[in-house]
Structures are given as C-alpha cells and as structure tokens.
C-alpha positions as CSV (number, residue, x, y, z in Angstrom):
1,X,0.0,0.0,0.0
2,X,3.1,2.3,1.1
3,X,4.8,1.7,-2.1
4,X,1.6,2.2,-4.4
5,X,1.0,5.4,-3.0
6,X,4.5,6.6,-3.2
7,X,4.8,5.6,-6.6
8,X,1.7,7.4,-7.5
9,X,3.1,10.8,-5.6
10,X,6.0,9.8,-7.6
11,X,4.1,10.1,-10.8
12,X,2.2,13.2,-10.0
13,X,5.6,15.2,-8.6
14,X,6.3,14.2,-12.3
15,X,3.6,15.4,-13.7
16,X,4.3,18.6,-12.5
17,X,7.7,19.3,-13.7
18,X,6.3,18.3,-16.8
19,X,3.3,21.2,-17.0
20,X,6.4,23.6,-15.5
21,X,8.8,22.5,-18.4
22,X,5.6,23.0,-21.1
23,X,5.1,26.3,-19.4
24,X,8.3,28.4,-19.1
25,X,9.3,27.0,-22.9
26,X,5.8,28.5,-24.4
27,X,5.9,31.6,-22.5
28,X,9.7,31.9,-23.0
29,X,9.6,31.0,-26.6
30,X,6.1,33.7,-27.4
31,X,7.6,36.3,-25.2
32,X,11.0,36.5,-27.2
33,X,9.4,35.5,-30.3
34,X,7.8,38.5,-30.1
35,X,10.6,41.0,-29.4
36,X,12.4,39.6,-32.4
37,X,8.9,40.6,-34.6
38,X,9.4,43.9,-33.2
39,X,13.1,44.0,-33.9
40,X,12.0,42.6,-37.6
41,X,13.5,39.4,-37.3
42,X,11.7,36.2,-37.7
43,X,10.1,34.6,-34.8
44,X,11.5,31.9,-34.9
45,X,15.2,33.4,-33.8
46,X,13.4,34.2,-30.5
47,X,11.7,30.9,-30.1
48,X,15.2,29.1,-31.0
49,X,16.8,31.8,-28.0
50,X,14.1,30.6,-25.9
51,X,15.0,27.0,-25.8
52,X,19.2,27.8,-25.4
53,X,18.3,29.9,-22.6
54,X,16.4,27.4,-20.5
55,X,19.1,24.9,-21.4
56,X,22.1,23.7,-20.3
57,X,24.4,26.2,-21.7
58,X,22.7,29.3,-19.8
59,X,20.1,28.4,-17.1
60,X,22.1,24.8,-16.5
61,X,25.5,26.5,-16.4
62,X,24.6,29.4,-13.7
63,X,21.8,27.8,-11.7
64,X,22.5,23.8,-12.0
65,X,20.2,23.3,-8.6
66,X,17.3,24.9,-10.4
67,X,18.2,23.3,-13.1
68,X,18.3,19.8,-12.3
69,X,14.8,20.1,-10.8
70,X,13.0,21.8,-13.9
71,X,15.2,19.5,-16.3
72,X,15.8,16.6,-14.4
73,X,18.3,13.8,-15.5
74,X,15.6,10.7,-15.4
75,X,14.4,8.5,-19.1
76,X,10.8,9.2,-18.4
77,X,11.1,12.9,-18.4
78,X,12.8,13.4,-21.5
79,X,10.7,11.3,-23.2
80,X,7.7,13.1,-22.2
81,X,9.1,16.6,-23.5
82,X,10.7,14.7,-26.5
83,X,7.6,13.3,-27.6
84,X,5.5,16.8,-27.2
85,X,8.5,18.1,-29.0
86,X,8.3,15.7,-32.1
87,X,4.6,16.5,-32.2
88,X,5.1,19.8,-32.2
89,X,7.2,19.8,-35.2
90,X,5.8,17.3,-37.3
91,X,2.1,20.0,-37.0
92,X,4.6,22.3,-37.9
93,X,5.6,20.6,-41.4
94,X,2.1,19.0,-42.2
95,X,1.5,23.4,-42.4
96,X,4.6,23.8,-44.3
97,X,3.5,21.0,-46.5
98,X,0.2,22.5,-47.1
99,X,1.9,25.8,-48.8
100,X,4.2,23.4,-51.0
101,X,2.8,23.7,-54.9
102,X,4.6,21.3,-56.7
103,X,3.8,22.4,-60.0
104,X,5.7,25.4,-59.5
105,X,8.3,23.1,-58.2
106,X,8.5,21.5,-61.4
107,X,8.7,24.6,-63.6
108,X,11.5,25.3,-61.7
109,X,13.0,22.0,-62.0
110,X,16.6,22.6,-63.1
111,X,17.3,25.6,-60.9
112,X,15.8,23.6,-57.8
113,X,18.0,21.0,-58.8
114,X,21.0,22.9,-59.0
115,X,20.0,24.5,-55.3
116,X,19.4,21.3,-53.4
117,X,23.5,20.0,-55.4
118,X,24.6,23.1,-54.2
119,X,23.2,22.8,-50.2
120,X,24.9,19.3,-49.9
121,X,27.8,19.6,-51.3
122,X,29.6,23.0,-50.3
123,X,28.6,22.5,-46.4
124,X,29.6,18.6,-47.0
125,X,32.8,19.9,-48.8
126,X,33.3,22.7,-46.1
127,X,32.5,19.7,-43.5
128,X,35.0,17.6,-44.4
129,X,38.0,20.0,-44.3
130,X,36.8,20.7,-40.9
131,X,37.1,16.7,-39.9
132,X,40.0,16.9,-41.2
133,X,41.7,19.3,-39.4
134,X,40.2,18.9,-35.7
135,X,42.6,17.6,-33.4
136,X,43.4,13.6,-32.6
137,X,41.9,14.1,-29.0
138,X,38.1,15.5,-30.3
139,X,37.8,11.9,-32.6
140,X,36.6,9.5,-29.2
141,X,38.9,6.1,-28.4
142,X,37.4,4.2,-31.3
143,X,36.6,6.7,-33.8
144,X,38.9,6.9,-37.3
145,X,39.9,9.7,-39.1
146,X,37.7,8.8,-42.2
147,X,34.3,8.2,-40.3
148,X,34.5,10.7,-37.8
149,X,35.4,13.4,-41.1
150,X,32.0,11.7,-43.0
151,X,29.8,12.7,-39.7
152,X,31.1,16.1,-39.3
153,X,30.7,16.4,-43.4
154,X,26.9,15.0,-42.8
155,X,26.2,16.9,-39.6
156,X,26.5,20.1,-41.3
157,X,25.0,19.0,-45.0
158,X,21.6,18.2,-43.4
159,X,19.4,21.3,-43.3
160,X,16.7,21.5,-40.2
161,X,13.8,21.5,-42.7
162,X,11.2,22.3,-39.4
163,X,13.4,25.7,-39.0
164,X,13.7,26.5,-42.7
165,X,10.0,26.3,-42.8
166,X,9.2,28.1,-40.2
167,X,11.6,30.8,-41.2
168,X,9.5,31.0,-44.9
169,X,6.5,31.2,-43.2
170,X,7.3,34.3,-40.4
171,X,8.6,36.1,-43.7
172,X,5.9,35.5,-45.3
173,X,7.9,33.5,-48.2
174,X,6.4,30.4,-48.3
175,X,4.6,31.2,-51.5
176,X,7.1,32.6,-53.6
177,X,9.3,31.0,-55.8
178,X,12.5,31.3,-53.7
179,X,10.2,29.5,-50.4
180,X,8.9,26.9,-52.7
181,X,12.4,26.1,-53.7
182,X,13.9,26.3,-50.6
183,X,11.1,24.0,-48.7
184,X,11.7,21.2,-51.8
185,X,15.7,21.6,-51.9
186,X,14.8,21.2,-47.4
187,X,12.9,18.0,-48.1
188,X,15.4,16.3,-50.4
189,X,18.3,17.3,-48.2
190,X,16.8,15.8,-45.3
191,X,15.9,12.9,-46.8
192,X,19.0,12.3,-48.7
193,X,20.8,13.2,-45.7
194,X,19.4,10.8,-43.1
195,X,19.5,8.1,-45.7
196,X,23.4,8.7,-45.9
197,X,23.4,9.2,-41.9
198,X,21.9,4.9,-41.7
199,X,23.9,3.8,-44.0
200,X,27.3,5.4,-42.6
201,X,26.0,4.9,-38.7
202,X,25.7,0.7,-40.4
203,X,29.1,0.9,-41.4
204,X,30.8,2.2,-38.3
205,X,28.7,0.0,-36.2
206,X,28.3,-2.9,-38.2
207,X,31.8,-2.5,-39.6
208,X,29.9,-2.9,-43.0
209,X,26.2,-2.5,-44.5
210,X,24.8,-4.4,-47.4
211,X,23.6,-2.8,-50.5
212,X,20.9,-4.9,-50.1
213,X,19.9,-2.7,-46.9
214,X,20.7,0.5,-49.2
215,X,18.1,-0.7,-52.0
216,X,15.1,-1.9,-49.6
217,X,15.6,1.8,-47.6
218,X,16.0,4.1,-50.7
219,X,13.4,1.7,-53.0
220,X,11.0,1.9,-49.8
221,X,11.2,5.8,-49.5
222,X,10.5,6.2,-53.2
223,X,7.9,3.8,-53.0
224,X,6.6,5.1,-50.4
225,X,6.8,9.2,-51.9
226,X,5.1,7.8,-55.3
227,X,2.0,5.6,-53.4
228,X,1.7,8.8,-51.4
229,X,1.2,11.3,-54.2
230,X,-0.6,9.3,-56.3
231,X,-3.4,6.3,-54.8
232,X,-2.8,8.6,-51.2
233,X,-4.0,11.6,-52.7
234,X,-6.9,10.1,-54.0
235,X,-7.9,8.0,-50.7
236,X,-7.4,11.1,-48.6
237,X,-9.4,13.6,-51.0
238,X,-11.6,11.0,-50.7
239,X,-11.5,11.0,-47.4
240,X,-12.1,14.4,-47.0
241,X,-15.2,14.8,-49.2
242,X,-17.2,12.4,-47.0
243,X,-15.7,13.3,-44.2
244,X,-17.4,17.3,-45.0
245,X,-20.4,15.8,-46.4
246,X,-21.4,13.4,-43.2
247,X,-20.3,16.2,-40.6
248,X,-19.7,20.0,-40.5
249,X,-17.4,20.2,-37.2
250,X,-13.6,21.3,-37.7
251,X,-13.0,18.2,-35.7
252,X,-13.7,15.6,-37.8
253,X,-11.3,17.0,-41.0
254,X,-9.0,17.6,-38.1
255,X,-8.8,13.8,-37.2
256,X,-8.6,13.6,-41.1
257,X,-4.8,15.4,-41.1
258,X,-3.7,14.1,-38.0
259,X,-4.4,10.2,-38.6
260,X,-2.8,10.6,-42.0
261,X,-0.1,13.0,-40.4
262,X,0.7,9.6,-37.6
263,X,0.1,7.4,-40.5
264,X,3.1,8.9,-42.9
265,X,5.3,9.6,-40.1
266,X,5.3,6.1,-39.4
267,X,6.1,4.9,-42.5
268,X,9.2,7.2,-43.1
269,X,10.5,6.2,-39.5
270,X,10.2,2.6,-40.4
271,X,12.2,3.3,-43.6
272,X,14.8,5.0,-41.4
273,X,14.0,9.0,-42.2
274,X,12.5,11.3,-39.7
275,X,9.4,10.7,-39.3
276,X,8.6,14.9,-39.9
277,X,9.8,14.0,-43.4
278,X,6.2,11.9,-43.7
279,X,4.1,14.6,-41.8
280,X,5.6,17.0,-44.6
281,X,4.6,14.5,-47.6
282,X,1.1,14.2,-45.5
283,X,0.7,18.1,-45.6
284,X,1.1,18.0,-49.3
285,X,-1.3,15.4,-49.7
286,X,-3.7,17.3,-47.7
C-alpha cells in the first residue's frame, strides 16, 4: 500500500515538472518570439533563444540546482518533452507542407535541382576539411579519421527542414518561388541526408552494410513518396469529401490530417528518415 501510493506521488511530482517545463518554454519562446517581430527578425530566432536559454548552456550552467529540478536527468522525463516536441514539429511541417505547390516546383525544376546539389555539397565539402583538421583528441577512443570526417561532413550537410519552414512562413515567403524552392531543396536534403546518416551509422557499427539494406531503404522511400502522391492523394481527398459531407465540425477534417499525419510519419520512420519528413509528404497530400 506504502509503495503504491509513493509511486503514484512519484508520478504526479512528475507530472508537475512536466506542465512547468511546457510552461516556461511556451511563454519563453512567445515572449521572445515577439521582441524579435518587433526587432524585424523572424520569430523563430526568439523561439530558437528561448530554448538555449532554458538549457544547459545558460540556465544549466549558472543555476545547476534549479536546473536539475525543472530539467531533471531521469528517461521518463525526456521522453515526455521529446515526444511533445516531435509532435510539435511534425504539426509544424504538415502546415509547411500545405503551402508546398509542386507544379511550380516542377517549372523550376533545373534551378531547384541545381539548389538542393549546391546545399549538400559546399557545407559537406566545407565539413570535411573541418574533420580533417580537428585535433586527434576530439575523434573519441574508437573513432577513425575517415568516419568521424564523413559525420562532421553530414552533420552540417543536413538542413533543419522544421526551422527552414518556419523561417519562410514568419517572412511570409512560403509562397514565392524562392520558399517553394527552398522547402523542396529542405525536403530532399533531409531525406537524402538521413538516408546517408543509416547507411554510414551501419558501417561504423556494423563494420559494414549491405547494398541490399541500401536498395530496400532508398526503394522503400520512393515507393513510399510515389504511393503517397498518387493512390494517397486520391484515398485522402476522398476521405475528406465524405468526411465534409457526413459532418460540418472542424474536428472531424482535423482527425482527417492528424491520422494521415501519424500514418506517414510512421512509415518514413520505419524506412529510417525522420518521421517529420512523412508529416511534410502528409501536408502535401492534404
């Protein structure tokens, strides 16, 4: 009896760092989101501020105490924030993925292809000479020059395709040609990249990867992109039509985006890319 009740005092004390933690990053994240609208920047600098200030490298390193209560160290509290997180984003690309026009995309086919070469493989190029160069005592006890160059030449190659969008849409961009551009160039880069991130994370763990692996993940995800634009266009349209015909509440289209936001996600996770990549196709299909 002593032990259930302590573990359910255990949960609630829980509970309540959690609803603290949800609170001080939305009001932190608003309230400087909105002095960098005033100082004509994009939100989304503030709400980026937000989240570095309530972290370790400000509030952790001057108030560590306070710090290990609001952000403590245990698996079941980063997971809860994690997951709120995730969701968080993944709303935010099924938006981002609503304003994506991929006709125009495809009148601006070579330049967009040019642009998504040229994000890869300048910051990958740039990446590498960086690898290269860091000292022997930054590579870990097992790490090799080679890999550890090919993850520094990755980490900075991938674009934050959540951030990009989010940039686009406080600017009021999203709709132009340069947004559209940058949102598909985002999309491919992140897909491309995390692709490249299995594979390499295979060979360093694995000490080798099959191409085998390669051609089920890549033929998946273009499977996958192709089903989705095609027969889950029409089943989600279709969706949608009866969906406004047999009720009139927001709700029910609501449930509509969600499910098929969940549904995608899970999908592209499976195949080994972020699952935000799927709630962006699901946006677009929507």
């Amino acid at each position: 009896m002593l032990a259930a009740t302590a573990d359910l005092a255990h949960a609630e004390y829980d509970l309540l760092v959690f609803w603290v933690q949800l609170l001080a990053l939305v009001v932190g994240a608003r309230t400087l989101g909105w002095v960098m609208v005033q100082l004509g920047l994009p939100r989304v600098i503030g709400e980026l501020g937000a989240g570095v200030i309530l972290g370790p490298s400000l509030f952790g390193h001057y108030f560590p105490e306070q710090f290990e209560w609001f952000l403590p160290a245990g698996a079941e509290q980063a997971a809860a924030l994690l997951t709120v997180s995730w969701i968080g984003v993944a709303l935010l690309l099924v938006l981002a993925g609503f304003e994506t026009d991929l006709g125009l995309i495809a009148k601006l086919g070579r330049p967009a292809v040019l642009v998504a070469l040229g994000s890869m493989l300048v910051p990958a190029g740039a990446g590498s000479v960086v690898g290269w160069l860091i000292p022997e005592e930054f590579l870990g006890p097992e790490a090799t020059r080679s890999t550890f160059l090919l993850f520094v030449a990755l980490a900075v190659s991938v674009s934050a395709l959540a951030v990009v969008a989010k940039i686009l849409s406080d600017l009021g961009l999203m709709r132009r040609d340069f947004g559209q551009i940058t949102v598909a160039v985002g999309m491919a880069n992140d897909v491309l990249g995390w692709v490249l991130l299995g594979v390499l994370t295979s060979v360093v763990a694995a000490g080798g990867v099959s191409a085998s692996d390669i051609l089920i993940s890549v033929g998946g995800l273009l499977l996958f992109l192709v089903l989705a634009l095609t027969a889950g266009q029409w089943l989600v349209d279709r969706w949608l039509r009866r969906t406004r015909r047999n009720s009139d509440t927001l709700g029910a289209a609501v449930t509509v985006a969600v499910v098929t936001m969940l549904g995608f996600g899970v999908v592209t996770e499976g195949l080994g890319v972020e699952a935000v990549v799927g709630a962006f196709v699901a946006g677009v299909v929507l």
